[in-house]
C-alpha positions in Angstrom: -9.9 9.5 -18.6 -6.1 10.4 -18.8 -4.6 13.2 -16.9 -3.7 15.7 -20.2 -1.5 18.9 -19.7 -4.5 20.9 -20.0 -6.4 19.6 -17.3 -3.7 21.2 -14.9 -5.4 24.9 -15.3 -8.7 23.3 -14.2 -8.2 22.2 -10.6 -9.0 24.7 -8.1 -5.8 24.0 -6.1 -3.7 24.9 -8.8 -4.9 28.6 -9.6 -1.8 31.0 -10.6 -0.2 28.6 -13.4 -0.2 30.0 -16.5 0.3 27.9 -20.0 3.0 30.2 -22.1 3.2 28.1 -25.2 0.4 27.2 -27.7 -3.0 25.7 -26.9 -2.1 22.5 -28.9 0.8 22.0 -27.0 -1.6 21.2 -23.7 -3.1 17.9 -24.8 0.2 15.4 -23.2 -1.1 12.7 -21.1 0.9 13.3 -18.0 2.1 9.8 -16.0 4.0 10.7 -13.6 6.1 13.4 -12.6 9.6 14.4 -11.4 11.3 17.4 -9.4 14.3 18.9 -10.7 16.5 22.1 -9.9 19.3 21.8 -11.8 18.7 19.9 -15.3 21.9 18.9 -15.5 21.0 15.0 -15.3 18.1 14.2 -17.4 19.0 11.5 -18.9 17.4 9.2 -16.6 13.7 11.1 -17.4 10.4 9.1 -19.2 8.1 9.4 -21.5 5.3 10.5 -19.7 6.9 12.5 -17.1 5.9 16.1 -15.8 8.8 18.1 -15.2 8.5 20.3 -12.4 12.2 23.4 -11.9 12.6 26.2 -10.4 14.8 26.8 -13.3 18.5 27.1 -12.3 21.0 28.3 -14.7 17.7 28.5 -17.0 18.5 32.0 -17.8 22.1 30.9 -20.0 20.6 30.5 -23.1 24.2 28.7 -24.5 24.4 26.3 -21.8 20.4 25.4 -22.4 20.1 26.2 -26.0 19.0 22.5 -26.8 17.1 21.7 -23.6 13.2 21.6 -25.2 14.2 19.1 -28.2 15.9 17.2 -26.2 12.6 17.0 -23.3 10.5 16.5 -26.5 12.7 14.1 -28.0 12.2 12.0 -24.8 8.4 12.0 -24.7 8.1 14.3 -21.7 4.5 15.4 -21.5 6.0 18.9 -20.8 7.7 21.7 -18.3 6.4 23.6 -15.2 8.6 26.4 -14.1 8.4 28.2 -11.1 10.0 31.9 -10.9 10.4 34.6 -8.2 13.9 32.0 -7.5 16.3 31.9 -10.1 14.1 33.4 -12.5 11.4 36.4 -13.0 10.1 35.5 -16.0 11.0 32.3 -18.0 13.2 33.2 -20.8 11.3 33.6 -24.5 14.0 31.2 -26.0 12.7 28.4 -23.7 9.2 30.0 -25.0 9.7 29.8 -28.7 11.7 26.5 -28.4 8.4 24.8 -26.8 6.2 26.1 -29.4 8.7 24.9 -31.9 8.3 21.2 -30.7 4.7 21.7 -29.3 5.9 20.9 -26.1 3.9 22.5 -23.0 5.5 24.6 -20.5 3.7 26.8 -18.1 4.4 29.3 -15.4 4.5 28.3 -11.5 4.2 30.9 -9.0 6.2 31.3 -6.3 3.9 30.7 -3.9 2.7 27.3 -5.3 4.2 24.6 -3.7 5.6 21.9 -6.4 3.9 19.1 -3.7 0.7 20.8 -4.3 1.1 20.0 -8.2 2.4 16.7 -7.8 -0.1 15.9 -5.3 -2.9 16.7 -8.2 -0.7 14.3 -10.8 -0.5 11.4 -8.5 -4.6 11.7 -7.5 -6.2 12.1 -10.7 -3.5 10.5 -12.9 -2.1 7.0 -10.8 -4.3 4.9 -11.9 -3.7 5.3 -15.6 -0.3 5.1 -15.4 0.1 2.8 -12.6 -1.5 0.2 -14.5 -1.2 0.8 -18.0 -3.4 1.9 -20.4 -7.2 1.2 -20.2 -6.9 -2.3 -22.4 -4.3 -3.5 -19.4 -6.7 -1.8 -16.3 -9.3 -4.7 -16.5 -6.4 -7.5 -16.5 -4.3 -6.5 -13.6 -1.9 -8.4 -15.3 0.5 -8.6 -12.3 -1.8 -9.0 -8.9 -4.3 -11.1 -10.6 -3.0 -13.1 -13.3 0.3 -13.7 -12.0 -0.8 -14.4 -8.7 -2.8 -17.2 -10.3 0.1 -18.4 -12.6 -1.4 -17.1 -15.5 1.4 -16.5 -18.2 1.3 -13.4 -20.0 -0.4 -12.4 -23.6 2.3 -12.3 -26.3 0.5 -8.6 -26.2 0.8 -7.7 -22.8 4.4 -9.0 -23.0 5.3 -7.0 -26.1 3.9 -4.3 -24.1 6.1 -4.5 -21.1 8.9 -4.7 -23.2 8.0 -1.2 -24.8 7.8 0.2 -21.3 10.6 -1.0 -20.1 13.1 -0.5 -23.3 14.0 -4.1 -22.6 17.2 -4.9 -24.4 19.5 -8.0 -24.6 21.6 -6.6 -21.8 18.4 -5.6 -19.6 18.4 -7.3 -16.1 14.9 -7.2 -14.5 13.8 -7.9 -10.7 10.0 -7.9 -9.1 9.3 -5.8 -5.5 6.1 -6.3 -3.7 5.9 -3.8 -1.4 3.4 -4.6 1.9 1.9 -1.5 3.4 0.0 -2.0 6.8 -0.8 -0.6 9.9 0.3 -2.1 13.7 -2.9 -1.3 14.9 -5.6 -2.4 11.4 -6.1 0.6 10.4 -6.8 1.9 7.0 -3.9 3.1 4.9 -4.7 6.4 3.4 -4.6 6.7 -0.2 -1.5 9.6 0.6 0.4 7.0 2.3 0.3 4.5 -0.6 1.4 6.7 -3.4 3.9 9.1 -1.2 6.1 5.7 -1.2 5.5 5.1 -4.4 6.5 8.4 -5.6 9.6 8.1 -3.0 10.6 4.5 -4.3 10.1 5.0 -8.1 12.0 8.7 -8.0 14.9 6.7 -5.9 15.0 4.0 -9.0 14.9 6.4 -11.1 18.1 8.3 -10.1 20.1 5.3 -10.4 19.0 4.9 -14.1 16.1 2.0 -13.4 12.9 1.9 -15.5 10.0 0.7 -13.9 6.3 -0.5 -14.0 4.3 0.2 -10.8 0.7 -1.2 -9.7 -0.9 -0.6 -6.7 -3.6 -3.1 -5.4 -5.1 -2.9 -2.0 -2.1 -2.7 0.7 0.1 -3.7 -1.9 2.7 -1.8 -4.3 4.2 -4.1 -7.0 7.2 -2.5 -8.7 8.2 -4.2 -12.4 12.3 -2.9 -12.5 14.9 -3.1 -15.3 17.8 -1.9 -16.2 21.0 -2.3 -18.8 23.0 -1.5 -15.9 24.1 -4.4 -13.6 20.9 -4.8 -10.9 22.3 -5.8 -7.6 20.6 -6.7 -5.1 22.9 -5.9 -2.1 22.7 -2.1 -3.4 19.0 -2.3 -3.7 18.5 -3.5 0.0 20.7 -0.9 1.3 19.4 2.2 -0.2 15.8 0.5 0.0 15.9 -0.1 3.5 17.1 3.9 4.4 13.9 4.6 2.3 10.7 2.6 4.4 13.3 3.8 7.5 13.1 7.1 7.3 8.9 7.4 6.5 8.6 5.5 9.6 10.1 8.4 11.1 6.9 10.1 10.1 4.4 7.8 10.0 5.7 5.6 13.2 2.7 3.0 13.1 3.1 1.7 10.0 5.0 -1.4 8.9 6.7 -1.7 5.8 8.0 -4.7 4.2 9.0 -6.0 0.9 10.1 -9.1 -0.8 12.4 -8.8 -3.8 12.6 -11.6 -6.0 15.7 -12.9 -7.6 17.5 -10.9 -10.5 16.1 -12.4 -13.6 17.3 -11.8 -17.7 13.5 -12.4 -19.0 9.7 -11.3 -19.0 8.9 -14.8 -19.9 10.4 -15.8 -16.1 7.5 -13.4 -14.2 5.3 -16.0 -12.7 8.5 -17.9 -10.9 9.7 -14.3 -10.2 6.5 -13.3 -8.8 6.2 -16.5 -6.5 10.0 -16.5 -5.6 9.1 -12.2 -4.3 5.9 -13.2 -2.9 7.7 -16.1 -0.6 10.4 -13.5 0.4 7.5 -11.1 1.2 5.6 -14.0 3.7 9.4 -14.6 5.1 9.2 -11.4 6.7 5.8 -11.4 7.9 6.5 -14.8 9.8 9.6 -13.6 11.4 7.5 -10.7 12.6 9.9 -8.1 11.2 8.4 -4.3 11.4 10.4 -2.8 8.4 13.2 -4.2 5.5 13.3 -5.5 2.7 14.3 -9.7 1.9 15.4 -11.0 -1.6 15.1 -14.5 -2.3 18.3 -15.3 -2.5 18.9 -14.0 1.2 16.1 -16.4 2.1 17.9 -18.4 4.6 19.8 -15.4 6.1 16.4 -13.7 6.7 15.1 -16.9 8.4 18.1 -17.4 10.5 17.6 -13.7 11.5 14.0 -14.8 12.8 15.1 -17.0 14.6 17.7 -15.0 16.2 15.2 -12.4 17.2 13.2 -14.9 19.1 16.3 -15.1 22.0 16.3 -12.1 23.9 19.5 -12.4 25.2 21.1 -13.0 22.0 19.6 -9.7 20.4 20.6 -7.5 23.4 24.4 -8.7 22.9 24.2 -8.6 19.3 22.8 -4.8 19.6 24.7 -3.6 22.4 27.5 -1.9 20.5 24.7 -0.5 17.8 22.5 0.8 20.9 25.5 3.2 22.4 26.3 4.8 18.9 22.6 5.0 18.2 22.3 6.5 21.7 25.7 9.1 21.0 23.9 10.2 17.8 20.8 11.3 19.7 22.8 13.1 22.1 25.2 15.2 20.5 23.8 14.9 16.7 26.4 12.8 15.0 26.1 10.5 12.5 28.0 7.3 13.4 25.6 4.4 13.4 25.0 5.3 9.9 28.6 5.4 9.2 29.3 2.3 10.7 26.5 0.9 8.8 28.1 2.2 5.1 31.3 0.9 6.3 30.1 -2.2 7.1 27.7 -2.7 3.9 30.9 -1.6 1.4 32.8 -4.7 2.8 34.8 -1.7 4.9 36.3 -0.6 1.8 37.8 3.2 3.3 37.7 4.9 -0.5 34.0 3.7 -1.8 32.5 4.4 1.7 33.7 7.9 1.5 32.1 8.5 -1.8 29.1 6.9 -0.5 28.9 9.4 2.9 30.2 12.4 0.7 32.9 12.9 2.9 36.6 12.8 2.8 39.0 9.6 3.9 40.3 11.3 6.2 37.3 12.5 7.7 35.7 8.9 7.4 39.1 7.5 9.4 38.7 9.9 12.8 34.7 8.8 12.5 35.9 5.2 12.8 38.2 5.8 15.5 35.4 7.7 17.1 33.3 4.5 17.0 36.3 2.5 17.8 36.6 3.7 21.1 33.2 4.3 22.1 32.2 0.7 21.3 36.0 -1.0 21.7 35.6 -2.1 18.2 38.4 -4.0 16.4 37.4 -3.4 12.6 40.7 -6.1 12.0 38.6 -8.7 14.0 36.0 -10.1 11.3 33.8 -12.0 13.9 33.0 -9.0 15.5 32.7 -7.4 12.0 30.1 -10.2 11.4 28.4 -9.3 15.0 28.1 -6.0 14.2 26.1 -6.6 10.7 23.9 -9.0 12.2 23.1 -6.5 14.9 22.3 -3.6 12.6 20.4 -6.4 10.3 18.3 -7.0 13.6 18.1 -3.2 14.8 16.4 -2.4 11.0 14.5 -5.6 11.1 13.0 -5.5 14.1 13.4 -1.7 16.2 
């Protein structure tokens, strides 16, 4: 059965929220959902979606006057806001605006944590959305029939399409996402869909739609976007992702192989095989966490067999070891600077915007590194050794 709206006030775990629009409004099948505090971006929201705010800047009715059609408008299958933050009580225009649309919105209270609630959505309503609707459940159109080379239903293509508001312009890529454990253990149904919740919410905020199945160990991700979908971008941001949950979860390996770019749905079975080759790539060059496209196959396998000379990796990872060694000891940030600089071909003005911080500020961090590592960033062999060792240190550490 689908996850509805109404269904929310029935789990146990979720006593305190209160519905404060019409009864009618309750029956939206709920997806997925997303986290918000200020709704000043919501462009970027899908059908489907719970909203969850602790509904800042909520209280200016001027500024928020149109914020309910336009949630309705979108297909969102409704609003959960929680006061005792920015607001007491939710404002009766946002009230009367949901029961003029007969979109849901309830009451969150303080004490209710949002990962309680989205904890709940993922359980009870994953499967649903994960793979569809019921009709597409049974088929497992990606794991089973593309796995096997079977080529899509006209249907199930059509269906996609609808999904992913496929346009001429839309670019599309395949993930397959490998989640195991060092030791064989079993990977807890929390584990599986926190990353998916992590990676669909980061695709998300850059504007990417996406279709997501889970099947076993293994999270396929469907992508697509009428922006241009690069793959250098995707690896970067990616790779920070399965990073930092290792942080928490240290036993677990995390890989994924990426397919190439690709303009058509009627291209997913080569897709599919050209992701599921990039995926072995890194299971035979042993690496613990990354992510390979195909078309940085031969890099990738060039990187395994770097890691196989000890030597070689300890040179190539002796600069990276004493800034990652200076950033444990006195809390600075300078791998990961030298990593941005290095990833935005050491362009001084975009790696600012990416760290957040000013030139100048980026400038005295690269001197910093400079003369803790005797770096020459003029020198573009060294520039070169320094990639591949930060390529080997999030391969392989």
């Amino acid at each position: 059965m689908s996850l509805l709206i109404k269904n929310l006030f029935e789990f146990d775990s979720l006593k305190g929220i209160t519905l404060m629009t019409n009864e009618d409004s309750a029956n939206n099948e709920i997806s997925w959902f997303n986290i918000m505090e200020i709704l000043d971006e919501i462009s970027y929201l899908q059908k489907g979606e719970l909203l969850l705010t602790t509904g800042y800047k909520l209280d200016n009715e001027e500024l928020n006057k149109d914020l309910i059609y336009k949630l309705s408008s979108k297909g969102l299958a409704g609003m959960g806001i929680q006061t005792g933050y920015y607001l007491d009580e939710i404002p009766q225009y946002i009230i009367d605006a949901g029961n003029k649309y007969n979109f849901p919105i309830f009451k969150i209270p303080k004490d209710l944590s949002f990962s309680i609630i989205s904890h709940v959505v993922l359980k009870n309503a994953y499967n649903i959305n994960i793979k569809f609707k019921s009709e597409l459940q049974k088929n497992r159109f990606i794991f089973e029939n593309l796995s096997l080379g079977k080529e899509l239903s006209l249907k199930e293509k059509s269906q996609i399409s609808d999904s992913l508001k496929l346009t001429s312009n839309s670019k599309l890529c395949l993930l397959i996402l490998s989640v195991t454990n060092a030791y064989d253990n079993l990977i807890p149904e929390s584990t599986m869909l926190n990353l998916t919740n992590k990676l669909r919410n980061y695709l998300h905020s850059q504007e990417i739609l996406t279709i997501v199945e889970i099947s076993n160990d293994k999270i396929l991700f469907l992508v697509a976007s009428d922006n241009k979908l690069e793959t250098k971008n995707l690896s970067i941001n990616i790779t920070d992702i399965l990073k930092k949950h290792c942080e928490s979860e240290h036993n677990l390996i995390l890989l994924i192989g990426g397919s190439s770019i690709f303009a058509s749905i009627d291209t997913l079975v080569p897709s599919f095989k050209e992701a599921y080759s990039s995926l072995i790539t890194l299971e035979k060059i042993k690496a613990k966490t990354g992510i390979c496209f195909y078309n940085y196959l031969g890099l990738f396998k060039s990187l395994g067999l770097i890691s196989s000379d000890k030597y070689t990796v300890n040179f190539l990872q002796q600069k990276v070891n004493i800034l990652i060694d200076h950033d444990k000891l006195h809390k600075t940030n300078y791998f990961y600077t030298l990593k941005c600089y290095l990833n935005n071909d050491c362009n001084i003005n975009v790696t600012s915007e990416k760290l957040y911080i000013h030139r100048h500020t980026l400038r005295n961090r690269l001197c910093k590194i400079g003369e803790l590592c005797n770096i020459d960033f003029n020198d573009c062999f060294l520039k070169l050794s320094l990639s591949l060792g930060i390529y080997l240190h999030d391969l392989f550490s």
